[in-house]
C-alpha positions as CSV (number, residue, x, y, z in Angstrom):
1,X,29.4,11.9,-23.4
2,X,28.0,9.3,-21.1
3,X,26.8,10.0,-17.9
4,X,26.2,8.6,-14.5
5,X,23.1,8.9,-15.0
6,X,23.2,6.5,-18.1
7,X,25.2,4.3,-16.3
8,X,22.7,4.1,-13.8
9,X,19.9,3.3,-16.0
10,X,21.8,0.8,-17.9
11,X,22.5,-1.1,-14.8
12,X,19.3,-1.2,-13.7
13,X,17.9,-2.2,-16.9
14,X,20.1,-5.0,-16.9
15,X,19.1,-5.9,-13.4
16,X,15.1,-5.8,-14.2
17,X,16.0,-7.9,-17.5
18,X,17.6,-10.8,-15.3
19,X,15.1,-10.6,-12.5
20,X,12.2,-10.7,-15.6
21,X,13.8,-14.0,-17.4
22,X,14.5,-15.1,-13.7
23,X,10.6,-14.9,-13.0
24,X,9.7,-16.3,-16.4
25,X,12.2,-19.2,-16.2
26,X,10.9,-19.8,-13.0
27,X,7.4,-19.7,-13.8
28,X,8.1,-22.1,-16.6
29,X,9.6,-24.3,-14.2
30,X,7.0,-24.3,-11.6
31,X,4.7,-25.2,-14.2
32,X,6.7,-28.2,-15.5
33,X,6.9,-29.6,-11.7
34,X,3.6,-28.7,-10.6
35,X,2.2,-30.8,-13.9
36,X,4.6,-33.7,-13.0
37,X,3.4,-33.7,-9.1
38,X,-0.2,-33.5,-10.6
39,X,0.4,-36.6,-12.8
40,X,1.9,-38.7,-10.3
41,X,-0.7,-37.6,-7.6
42,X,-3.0,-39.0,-10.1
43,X,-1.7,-41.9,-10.9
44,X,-1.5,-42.7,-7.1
45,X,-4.8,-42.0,-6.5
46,X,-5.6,-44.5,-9.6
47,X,-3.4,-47.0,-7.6
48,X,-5.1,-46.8,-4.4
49,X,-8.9,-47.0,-6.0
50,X,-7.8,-49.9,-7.7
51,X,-5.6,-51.3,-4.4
52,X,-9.1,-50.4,-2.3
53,X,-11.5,-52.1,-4.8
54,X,-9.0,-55.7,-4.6
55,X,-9.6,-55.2,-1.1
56,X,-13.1,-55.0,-0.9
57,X,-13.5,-57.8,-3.3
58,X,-11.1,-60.2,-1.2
59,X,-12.9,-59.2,1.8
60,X,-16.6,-60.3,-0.2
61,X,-15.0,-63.4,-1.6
62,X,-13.5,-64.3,2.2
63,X,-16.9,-63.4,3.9
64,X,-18.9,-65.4,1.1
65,X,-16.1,-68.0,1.7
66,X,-17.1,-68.2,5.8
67,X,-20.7,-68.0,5.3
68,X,-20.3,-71.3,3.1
69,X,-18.3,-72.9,5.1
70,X,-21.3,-72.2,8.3
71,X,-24.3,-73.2,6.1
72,X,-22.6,-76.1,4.9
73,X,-20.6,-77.0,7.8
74,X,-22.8,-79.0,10.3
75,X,-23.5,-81.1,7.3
76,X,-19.6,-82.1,6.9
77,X,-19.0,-83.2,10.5
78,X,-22.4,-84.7,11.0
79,X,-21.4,-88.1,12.5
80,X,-17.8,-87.7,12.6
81,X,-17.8,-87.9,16.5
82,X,-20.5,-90.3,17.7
83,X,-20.6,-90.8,21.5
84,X,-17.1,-89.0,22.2
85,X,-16.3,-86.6,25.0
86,X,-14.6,-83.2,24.1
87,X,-13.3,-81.3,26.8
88,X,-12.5,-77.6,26.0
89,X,-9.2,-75.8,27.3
90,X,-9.3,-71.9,26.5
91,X,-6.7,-69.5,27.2
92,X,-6.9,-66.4,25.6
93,X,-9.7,-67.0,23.1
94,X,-13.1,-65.3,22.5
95,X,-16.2,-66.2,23.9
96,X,-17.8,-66.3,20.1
97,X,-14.8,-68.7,18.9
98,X,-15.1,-70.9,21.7
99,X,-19.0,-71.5,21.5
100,X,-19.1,-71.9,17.7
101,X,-16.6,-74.7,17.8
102,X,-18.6,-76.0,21.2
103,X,-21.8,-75.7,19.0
104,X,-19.7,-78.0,15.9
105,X,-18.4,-80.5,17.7
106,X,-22.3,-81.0,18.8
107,X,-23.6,-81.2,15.8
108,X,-20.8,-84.0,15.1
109,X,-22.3,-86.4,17.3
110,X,-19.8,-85.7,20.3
111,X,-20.4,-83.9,24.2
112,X,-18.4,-80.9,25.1
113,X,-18.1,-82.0,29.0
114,X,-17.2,-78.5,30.0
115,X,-14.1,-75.7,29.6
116,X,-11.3,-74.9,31.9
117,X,-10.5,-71.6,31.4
118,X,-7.2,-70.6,31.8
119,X,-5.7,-67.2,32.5
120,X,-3.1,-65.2,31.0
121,X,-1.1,-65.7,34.2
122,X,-0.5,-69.3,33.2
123,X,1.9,-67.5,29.9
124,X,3.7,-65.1,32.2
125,X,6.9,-65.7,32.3
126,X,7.0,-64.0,35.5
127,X,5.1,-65.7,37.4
128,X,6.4,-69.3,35.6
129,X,8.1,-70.1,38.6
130,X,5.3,-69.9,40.9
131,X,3.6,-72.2,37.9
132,X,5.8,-74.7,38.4
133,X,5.9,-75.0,42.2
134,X,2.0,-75.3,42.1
135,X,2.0,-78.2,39.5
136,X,4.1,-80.2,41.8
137,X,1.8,-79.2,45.3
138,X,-1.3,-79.9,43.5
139,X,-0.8,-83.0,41.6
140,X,-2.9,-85.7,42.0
141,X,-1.7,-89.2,43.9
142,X,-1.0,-91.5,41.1
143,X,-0.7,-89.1,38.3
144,X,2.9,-88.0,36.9
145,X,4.4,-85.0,36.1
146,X,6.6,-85.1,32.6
147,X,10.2,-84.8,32.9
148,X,10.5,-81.7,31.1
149,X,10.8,-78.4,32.9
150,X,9.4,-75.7,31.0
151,X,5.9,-74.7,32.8
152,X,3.8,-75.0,29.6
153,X,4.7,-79.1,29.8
154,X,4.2,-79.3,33.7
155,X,1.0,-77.6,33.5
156,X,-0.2,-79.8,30.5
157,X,0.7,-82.7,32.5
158,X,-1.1,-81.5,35.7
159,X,-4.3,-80.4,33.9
160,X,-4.5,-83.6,32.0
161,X,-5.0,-85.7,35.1
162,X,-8.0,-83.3,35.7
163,X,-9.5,-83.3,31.5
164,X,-8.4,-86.3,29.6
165,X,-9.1,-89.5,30.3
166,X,-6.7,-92.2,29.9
167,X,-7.5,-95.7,28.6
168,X,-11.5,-94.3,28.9
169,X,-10.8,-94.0,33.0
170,X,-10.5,-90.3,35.1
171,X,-6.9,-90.1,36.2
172,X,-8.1,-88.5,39.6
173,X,-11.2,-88.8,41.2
174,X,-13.6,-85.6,41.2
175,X,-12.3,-84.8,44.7
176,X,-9.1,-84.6,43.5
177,X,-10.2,-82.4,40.2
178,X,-11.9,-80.1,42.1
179,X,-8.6,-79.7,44.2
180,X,-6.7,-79.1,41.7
181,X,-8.8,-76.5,40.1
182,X,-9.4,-74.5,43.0
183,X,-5.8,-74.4,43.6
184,X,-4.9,-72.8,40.2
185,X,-8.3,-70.4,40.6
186,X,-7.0,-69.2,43.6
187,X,-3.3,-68.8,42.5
188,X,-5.4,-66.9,39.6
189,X,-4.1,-69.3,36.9
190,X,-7.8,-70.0,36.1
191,X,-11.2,-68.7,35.9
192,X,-13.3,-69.8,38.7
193,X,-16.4,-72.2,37.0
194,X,-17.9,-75.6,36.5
195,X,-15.2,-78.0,36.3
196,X,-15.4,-80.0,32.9
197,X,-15.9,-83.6,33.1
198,X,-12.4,-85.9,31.7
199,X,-13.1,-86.6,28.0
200,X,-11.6,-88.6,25.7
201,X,-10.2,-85.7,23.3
202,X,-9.3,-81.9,24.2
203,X,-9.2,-78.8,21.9
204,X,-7.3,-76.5,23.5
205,X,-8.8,-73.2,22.2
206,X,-6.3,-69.6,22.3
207,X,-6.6,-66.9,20.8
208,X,-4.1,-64.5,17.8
209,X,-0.4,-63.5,19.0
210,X,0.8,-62.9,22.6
211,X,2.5,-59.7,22.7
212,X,5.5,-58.1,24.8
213,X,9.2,-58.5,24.7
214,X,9.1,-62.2,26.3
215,X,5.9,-62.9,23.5
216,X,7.2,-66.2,22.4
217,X,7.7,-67.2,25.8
218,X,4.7,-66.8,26.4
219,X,3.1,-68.2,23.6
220,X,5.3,-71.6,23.9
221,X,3.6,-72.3,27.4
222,X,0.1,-73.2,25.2
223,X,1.6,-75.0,22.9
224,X,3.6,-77.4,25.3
225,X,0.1,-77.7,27.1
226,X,-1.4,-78.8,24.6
227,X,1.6,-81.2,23.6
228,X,1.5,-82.6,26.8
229,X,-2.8,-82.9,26.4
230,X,-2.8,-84.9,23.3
231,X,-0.1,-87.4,25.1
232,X,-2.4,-88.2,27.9
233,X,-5.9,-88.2,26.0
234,X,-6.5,-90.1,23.1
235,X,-6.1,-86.6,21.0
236,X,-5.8,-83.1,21.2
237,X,-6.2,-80.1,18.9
238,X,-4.8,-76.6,19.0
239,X,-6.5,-74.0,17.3
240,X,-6.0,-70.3,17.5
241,X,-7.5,-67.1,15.4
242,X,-5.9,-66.0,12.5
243,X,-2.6,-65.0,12.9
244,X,-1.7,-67.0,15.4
245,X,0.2,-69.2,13.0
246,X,3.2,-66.6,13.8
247,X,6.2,-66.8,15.9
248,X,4.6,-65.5,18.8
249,X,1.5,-67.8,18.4
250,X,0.7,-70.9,20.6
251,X,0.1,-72.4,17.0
252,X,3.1,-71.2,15.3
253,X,5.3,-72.4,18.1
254,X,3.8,-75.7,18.0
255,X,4.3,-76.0,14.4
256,X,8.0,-74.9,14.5
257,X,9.2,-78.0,16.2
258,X,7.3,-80.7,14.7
259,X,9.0,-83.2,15.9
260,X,8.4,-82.5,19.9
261,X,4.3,-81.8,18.6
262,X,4.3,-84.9,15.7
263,X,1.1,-85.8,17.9
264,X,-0.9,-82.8,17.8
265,X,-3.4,-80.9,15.5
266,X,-3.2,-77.7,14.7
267,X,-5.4,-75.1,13.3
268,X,-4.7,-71.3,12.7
269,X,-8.0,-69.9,11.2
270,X,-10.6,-70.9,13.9
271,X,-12.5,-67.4,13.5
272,X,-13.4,-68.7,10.1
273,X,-16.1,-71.1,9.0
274,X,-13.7,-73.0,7.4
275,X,-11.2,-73.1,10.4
276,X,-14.4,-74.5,12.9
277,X,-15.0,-77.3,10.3
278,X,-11.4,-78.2,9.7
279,X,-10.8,-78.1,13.9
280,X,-13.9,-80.7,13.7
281,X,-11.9,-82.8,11.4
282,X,-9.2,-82.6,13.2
283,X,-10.8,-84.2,15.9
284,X,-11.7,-87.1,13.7
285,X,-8.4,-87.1,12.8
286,X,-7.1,-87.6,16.5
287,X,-9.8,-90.5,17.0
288,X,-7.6,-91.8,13.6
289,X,-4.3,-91.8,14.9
290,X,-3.4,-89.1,12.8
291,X,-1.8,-85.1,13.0
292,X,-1.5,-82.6,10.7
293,X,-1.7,-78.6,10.2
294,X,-4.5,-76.6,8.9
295,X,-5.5,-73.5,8.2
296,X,-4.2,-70.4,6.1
297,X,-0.9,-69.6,8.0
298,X,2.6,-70.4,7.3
299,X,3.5,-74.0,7.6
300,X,-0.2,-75.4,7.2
301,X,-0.4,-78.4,5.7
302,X,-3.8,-78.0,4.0
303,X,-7.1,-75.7,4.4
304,X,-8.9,-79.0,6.3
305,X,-7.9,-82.1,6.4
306,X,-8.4,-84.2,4.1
């Protein structure tokens, strides 16, 4: 006869069977993912070593690459600019950029006459009102304003009656400059300095992206200056640090609408040996009657020019 108690052992020898093949099933399991997760952790980490190693050896071959290009690069330009004026035009740039390109364009045979730099102020669209009304009070007698509206044209054409010289003559006298650049220092549009001399050519020299929600506003305010720059010189570069090839770069927005900036230079690389020699060239390129795009960033036309 079978008892309760038999029935009770029975049941809980089939309970402790289940819960044993449920452990060892289990066990077997765990084993099977945690060797799968082990392989592919592996096989990441392979990845990355070999993701970090290309990296490294870009970085070498890019650093090698801009050391070249400085050792070699006062040879390339020697004599491309004898006797020219340069004057400089810097919003938003670095101190180091804007003095290796100075030191360049020297060693081409030209003068840098001075910089005018310009605030970020002068790309706020907030204050691109107040821009314009002060472009209009502070314009020279004689000189015009373009027709266009936008604050990056109007100051272009107001600071190139003060930097560029037309037909080898000052559009103002230095009364007149010095007027006009104490008005924008006090407004806060520029840095208070030594006013640059008019030259015959202008780099206008800015920096990556502009940032913010109204970003390519603000970066389309450079690049109509320096439209405006290369209309009343006898050239005009742009140049900016990598990156600033992009939408919300003075550079990129230049190069979207080539036909308003068929004039001007650009380059997008001018942190890089390379990028200082082909801004040089560009220069030379100006003096030629010619325009192109350089640099490493979308839409350039070549490295240098040619």
């Amino acid at each position: 006869m079978i008892s309760l108690r038999y029935h009770a052992v029975s049941i809980a020898a089939v309970f402790l069977a289940l819960a044993v093949g449920v452990f060892l099933g289990a066990s077997g399991l765990s084993d099977r993912v945690l060797s799968a997760v082990s392989t592919t952790r592996d096989d990441l980490g392979t990845q990355v070593d070999q993701l970090t190693a290309q990296r490294d050896s870009l970085l070498a071959s890019q650093s090698s690459a801009d050391e070249f290009a400085a050792r070699i690069g006062p040879s390339v330009v020697k004599g491309l600019l004898p006797g020219q004026t340069v004057a400089l035009v810097t919003i938003g740039a670095t101190p180091a950029d804007r003095d290796a390109v100075a030191a360049l364009i020297g060693q081409a045979g030209a003068t840098t006459t001075g910089t005018l730099a310009l605030t970020d102020a002068v790309a706020d669209p907030a204050r691109a009102d107040q821009l314009r009304e002060l472009t209009a009070q502070l314009l020279p007698s004689g000189a015009q304003l373009p027709a266009a509206s936008d604050p990056g044209s109007l100051a272009g054409g107001l600071l190139s009656s003060v930097v560029a010289l037309r037909d080898g003559r000052a559009q103002a006298d230095p009364g007149q400059i010095q007027a006009v650049v104490s008005g924008l220092a006090s407004a806060g549009f520029v840095t208070p300095g030594p006013v640059p001399a008019p030259a015959n050519l202008v780099m206008v020299v800015t920096g990556s992206t502009f940032s913010g929600p109204d970003a390519g506003d603000a970066a389309a305010v450079p690049a109509r200056m320096a439209t405006e720059l290369d209309r009343g010189a006898k050239g005009a570069v742009l140049v900016g640090r990598t990156g600033s090839a992009a939408a919300t770069g003075a550079v990129g927005v230049a190069r979207a609408d080539r036909t308003a900036t068929a004039g001007l230079s650009t380059v997008d690389d001018i942190d890089t040996g390379s990028g200082r020699v082909a801004a040089v060239l560009a220069l030379r390129e100006q003096l030629d009657g010619k325009a192109g795009a350089y640099g490493s960033g979308p839409k350039a036309d070549a490295s240098v020019p040619a």
